[in-house]
C-alpha positions in Angstrom: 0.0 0.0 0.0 1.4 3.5 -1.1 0.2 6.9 -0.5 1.9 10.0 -2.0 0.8 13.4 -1.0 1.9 16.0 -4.4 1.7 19.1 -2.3 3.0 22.7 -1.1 3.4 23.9 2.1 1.9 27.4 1.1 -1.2 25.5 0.1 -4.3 24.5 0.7 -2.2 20.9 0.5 -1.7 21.9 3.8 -5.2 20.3 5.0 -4.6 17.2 3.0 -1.5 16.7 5.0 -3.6 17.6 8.5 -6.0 14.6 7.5 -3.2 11.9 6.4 -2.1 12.8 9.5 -5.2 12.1 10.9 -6.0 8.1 9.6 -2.3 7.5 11.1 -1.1 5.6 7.8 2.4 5.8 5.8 2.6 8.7 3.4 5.1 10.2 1.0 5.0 13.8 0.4 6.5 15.2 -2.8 6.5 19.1 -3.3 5.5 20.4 -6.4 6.9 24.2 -6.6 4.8 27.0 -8.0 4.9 27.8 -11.4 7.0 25.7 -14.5 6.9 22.8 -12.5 3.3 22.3 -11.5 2.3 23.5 -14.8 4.4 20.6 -16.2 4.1 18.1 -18.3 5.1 15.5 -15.8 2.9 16.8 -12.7 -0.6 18.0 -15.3 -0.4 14.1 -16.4 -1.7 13.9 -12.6 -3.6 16.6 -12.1 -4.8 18.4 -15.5 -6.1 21.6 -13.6 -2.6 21.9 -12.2 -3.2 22.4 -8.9 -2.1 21.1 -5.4 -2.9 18.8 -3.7 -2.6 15.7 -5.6 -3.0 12.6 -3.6 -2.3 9.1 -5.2 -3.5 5.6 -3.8 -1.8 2.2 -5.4 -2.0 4.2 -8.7 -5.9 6.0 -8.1 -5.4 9.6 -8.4 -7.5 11.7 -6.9 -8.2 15.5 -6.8 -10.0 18.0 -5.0 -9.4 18.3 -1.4 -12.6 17.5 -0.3 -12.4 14.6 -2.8 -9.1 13.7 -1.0 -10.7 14.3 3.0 -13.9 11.7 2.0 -11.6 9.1 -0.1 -9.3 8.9 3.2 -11.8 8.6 5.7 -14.0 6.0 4.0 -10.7 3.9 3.1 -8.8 3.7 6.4 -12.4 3.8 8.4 -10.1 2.5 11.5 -9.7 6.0 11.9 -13.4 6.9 12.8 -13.4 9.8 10.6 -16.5 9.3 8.7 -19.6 7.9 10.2 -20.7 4.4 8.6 -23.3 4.5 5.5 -26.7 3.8 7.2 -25.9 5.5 10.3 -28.1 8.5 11.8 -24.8 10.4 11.2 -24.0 9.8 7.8 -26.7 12.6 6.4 -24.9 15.3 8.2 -21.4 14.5 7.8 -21.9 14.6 3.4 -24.5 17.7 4.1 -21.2 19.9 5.6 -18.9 18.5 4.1 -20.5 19.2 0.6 -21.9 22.9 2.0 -18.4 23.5 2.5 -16.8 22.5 -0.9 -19.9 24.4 -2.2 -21.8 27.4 -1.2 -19.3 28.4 1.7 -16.7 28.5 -0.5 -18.4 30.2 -3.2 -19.5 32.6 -0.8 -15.9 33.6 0.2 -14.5 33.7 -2.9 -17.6 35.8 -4.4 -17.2 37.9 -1.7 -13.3 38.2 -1.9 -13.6 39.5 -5.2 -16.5 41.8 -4.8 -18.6 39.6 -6.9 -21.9 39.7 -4.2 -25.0 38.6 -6.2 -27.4 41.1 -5.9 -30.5 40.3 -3.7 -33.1 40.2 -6.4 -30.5 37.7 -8.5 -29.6 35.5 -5.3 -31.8 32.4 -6.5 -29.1 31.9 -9.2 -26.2 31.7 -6.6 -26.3 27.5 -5.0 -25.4 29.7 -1.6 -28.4 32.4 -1.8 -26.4 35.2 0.1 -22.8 35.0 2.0 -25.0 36.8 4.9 -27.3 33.0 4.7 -24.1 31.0 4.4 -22.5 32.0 7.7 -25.9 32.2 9.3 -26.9 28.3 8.5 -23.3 27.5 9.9 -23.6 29.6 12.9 -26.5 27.7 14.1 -24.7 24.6 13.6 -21.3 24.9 15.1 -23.7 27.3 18.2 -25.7 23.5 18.6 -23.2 20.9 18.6 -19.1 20.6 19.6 -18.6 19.0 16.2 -21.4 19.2 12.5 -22.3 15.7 13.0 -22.6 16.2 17.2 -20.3 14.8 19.9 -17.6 13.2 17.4 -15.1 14.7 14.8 -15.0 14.2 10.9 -13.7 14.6 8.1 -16.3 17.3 7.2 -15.3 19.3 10.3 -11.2 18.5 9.0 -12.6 20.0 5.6 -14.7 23.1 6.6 -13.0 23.7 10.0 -9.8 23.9 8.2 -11.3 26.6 5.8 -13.0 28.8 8.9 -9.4 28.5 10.6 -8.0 30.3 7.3 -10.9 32.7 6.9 -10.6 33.8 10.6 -7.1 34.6 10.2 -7.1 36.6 7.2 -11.1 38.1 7.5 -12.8 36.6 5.3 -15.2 35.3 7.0 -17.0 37.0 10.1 -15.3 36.7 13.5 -18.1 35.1 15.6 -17.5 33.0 19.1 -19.4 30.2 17.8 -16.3 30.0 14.9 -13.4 30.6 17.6 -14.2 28.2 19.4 -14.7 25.5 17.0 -11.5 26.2 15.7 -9.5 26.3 19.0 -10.7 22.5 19.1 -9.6 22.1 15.8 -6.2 23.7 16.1 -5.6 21.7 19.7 -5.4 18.3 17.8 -2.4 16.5 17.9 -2.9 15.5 14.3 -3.2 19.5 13.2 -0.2 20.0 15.4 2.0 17.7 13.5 1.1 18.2 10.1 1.4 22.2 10.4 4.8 21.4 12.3 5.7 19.1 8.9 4.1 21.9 6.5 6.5 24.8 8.1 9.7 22.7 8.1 8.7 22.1 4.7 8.7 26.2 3.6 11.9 27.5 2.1 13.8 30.1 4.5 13.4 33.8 2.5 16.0 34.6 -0.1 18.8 36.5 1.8 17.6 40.2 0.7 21.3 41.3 1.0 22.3 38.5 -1.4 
């Protein structure tokens, strides 16, 4: 059994790393640099959209990060990071973990780039308003330690990753209900040693004098 993580520290690889980290198994990560190389020949013939991350399984390839999170969970299930199809759980754990591939990321990005749907045009939008998204997910994370209740996922890897990231840099609105969540996030061992991996793994700045 082989996994290889194609990533880059400065990336949102950095979450695929947090949940190898997670299901415990043997990994090898291979950095892919910005630029010629992961607009390659030899790195496009994995991923076409030439992106990171990358994540390959006994020769599957497979793309998208939340793609990636779901694909690890349900394959090392020893881990107990996705509930078992037919449990009460199950629902909840694709519903986040899908709203946050989806309309709270579209929401964030639309609203990065000033690109807010007007109200009258919000039907057309699969998040209605940014306003709605972080609403709905208020309520949530304000109900429940974790989306699907008492235990941690994969969806809360996924989307908890994402409110860490928009916390830090704005994006998204500094409530308690999000602070918290991501204090129980970030206190993981697993979190802990992958962003401990990811910042080794960052080039020192060129020598400005040099």
């Amino acid at each position: 059994m082989t996994l290889t993580l194609y990533t880059n520290p400065q990336s949102r690889g950095r979450i695929a790393r947090w949940m190898l980290e997670e299901i415990g198994q043997p990994y090898e990560r291979k950095i892919v640099t910005f630029g010629p190389e992961m607009h390659g020949p030899d790195y496009t013939a994995l991923n076409p959209m030439a992106k990171v991350p990358t994540l390959v399984h006994d020769g599957a390839v497979i793309t998208e990060l939340a793609a990636i999170c779901a694909y690890l969970a349900d394959t090392f299930p020893d881990a107990g990071l996705a509930p078992a199809i037919g449990t009460p759980e199950r629902g909840p754990y694709l519903r986040w973990l899908f709203f946050a591939a989806g309309p709270m990321e579209h929401a964030v990005t639309n609203r990065s780039l000033k690109l807010d749907p007007p109200a009258e045009r919000s039907g057309m939008v699969g998040y209605g308003s940014y306003e709605k998204v972080f609403e709905t997910l208020d309520a949530a994370l304000s109900a429940t330690p974790y989306l699907t209740g008492e235990a941690f996922t994969a969806a809360d890897l996924y989307l908890g990753a994402q409110i860490n990231f928009g916390l830090q840099f704005k994006t998204m609105p500094d409530l308690r209900s999000f602070r918290d969540y991501s204090a129980r996030l970030m206190a993981r061992a697993a979190h802990k040693r992958a962003s401990d991996l990811d910042n080794a793994d960052i080039p020192p700045p060129e020598d400005a004098t040099s």
